[in-house]
N, C-alpha and C positions, 0 to 999 in steps of 0.2 A: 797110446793113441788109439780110437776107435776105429775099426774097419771101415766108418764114414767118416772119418776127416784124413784117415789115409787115403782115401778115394778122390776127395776135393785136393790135395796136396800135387795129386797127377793131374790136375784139371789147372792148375796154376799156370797165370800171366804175367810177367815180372810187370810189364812194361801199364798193363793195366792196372795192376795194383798200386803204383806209386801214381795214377790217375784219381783213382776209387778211394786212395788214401786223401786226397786232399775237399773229398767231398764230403766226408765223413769224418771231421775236425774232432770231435767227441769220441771216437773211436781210437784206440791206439793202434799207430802203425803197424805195430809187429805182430796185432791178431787179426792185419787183413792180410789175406791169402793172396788174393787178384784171380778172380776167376768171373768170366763174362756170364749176364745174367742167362742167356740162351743155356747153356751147359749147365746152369744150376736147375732152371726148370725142365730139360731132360733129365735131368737125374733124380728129381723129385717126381717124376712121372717112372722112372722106373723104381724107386723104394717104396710107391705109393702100388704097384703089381702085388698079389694075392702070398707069390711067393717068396717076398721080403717083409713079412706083415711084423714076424719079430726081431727084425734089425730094425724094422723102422718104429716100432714102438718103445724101443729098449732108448735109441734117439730121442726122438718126444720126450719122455719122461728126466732122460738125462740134462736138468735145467739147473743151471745159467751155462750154456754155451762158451766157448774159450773166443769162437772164432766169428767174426761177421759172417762170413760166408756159413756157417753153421746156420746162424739165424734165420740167411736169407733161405737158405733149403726147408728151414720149421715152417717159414712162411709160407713158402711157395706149396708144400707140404699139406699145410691147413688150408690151402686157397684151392686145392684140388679136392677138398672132401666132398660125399656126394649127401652126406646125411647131416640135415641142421644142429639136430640136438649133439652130434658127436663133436661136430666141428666148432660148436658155440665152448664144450667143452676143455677142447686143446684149446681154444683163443684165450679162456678163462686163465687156462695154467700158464700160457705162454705171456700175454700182455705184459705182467710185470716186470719181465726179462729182458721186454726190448728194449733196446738203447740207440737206436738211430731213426729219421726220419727214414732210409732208404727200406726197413725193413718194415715198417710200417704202411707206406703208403704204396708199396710194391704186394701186402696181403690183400685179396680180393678174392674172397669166394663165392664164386657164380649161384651157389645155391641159396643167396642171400635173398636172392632178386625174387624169392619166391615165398619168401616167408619175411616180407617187409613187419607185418604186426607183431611175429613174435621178436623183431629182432630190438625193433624201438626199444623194451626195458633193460635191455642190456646197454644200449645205447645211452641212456638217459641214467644206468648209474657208472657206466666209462666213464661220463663227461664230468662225474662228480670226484672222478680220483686224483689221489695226488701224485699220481705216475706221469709226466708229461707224456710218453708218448700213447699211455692209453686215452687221457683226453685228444689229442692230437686223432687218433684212431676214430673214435666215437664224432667227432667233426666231420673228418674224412668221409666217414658212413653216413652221416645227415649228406653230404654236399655230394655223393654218387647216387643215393639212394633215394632220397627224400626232395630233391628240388622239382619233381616232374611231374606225375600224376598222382601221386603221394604228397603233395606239397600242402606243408601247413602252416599260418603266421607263427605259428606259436615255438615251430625249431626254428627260425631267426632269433627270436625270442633267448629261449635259451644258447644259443652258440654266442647272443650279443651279451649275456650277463658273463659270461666267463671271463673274469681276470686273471694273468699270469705272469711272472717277469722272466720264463722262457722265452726265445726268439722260437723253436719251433712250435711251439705253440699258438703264438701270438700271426707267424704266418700263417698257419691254417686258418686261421679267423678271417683272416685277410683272404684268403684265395676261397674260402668258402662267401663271402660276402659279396665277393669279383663278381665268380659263379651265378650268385643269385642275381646281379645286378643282371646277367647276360638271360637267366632262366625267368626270375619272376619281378623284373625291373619294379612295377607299381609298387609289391610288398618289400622288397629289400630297399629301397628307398629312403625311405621316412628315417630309417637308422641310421643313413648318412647326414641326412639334414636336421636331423637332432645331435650327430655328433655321439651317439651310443655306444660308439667302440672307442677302446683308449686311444689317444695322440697315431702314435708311431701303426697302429694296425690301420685306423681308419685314411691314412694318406696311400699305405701300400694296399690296401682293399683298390681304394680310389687309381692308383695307379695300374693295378694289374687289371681290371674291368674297361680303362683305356687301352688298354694292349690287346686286347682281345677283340678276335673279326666278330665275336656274337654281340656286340654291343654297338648300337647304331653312334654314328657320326654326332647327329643330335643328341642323343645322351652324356656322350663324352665330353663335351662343350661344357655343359650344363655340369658333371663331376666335375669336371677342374675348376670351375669355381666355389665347390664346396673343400677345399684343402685348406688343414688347418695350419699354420704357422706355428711349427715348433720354435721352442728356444732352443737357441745353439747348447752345444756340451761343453763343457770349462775342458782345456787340456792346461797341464800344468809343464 
């Protein structure tokens, strides 16, 4: 065992891990740890210090991870980098490795927000993988990134061609479409009222932009009568 997973082993919650175990169904129980996110991102604050540069690169490199809590420290890890091209880097190595929503949408590098142009092509060949959670990621990134003053029809566009028969997948579509209903209502629109996104995305898009205080009263009205009528599932 590495001198960083014996370190998260002392940082263990019995009680929250058989919590964190049930939100992370794809995950096997006995490679979560239980360890609260506060104490994973101190700790990634300090192996990200000048004088742990080679435990913490020796980590990095050491890919596929045993442990959740492993991941979520790579994450946290890469979400602290202060240099774009380094950090686009570790994401490159790391995306294919991740396997849960939580560590996915818990990576968020501040540095991003500064270099929106160069990050688009990385964006736009995530979105083309066949890794669920790096397209998952590359969604993620349009719908923090791209819906504000950076906003273009044309990422609706592509987030609305994406087909998948993942469930996380398929809710990112959905909560990125919410999103836009609440951020750019006129353009996200039209895609509800043509019906652009598959069945089961386009009701929970519709549902989650009603749940939301950003979406006026009057709009909401108006979505729920765009819900399409699935057919029931056969159970035998």
């Amino acid at each position: 065992m590495s001198q960083i997973t014996e370190h998260l082993f002392l940082l263990k919650d019995e009680k929250y891990r058989d919590f964190m175990a049930l939100l992370i169904p794809n995950v096997e129980a006995d490679r979560v740890i239980g360890i609260r996110t506060p104490a994973l991102r101190s700790y990634a604050k300090e192996l990200c210090a000048p004088e742990n540069e080679f435990l913490r690169t020796e980590f990095l490199k050491d890919l596929p991870h045993k442990y959740f809590e492993e991941n979520q420290l790579h994450a946290f890890i890469i979400s602290l980098q202060k240099n774009f091209d380094f950090c686009i880097s570790l994401l490159e190595n790391f995306l294919p490795f991740v396997e849960s929503w939580a560590t996915t949408d818990q990576m968020s590098p501040k540095i991003f927000k500064k270099h929106h142009s160069e990050l688009l092509p990385y964006i736009e060949k995530w979105i083309c993988s066949k890794k669920t959670y790096t397209v998952r990621y590359a969604i993620l990134l349009l719908m923090q990134h791209f819906l504000d003053e950076d906003f273009d029809k044309k990422y609706l566009e592509k987030v609305a061609a994406v087909r998948s028969d993942e469930y996380y997948v398929n809710m990112m579509i959905a909560w990125y479409f919410a999103t836009a209903l609440a951020k750019q209502y006129d353009s996200a629109l039209p895609y509800i009222q043509k019906k652009s996104l598959e069945g089961w995305t386009h009701n929970k898009a519709i549902q989650k932009a009603i749940e939301s205080f950003r979406v006026s009263k009057e709009h909401k009205d108006y979505l729920r009568t765009l819900k399409i009528k699935l057919p029931k599932k056969c159970s035998n």
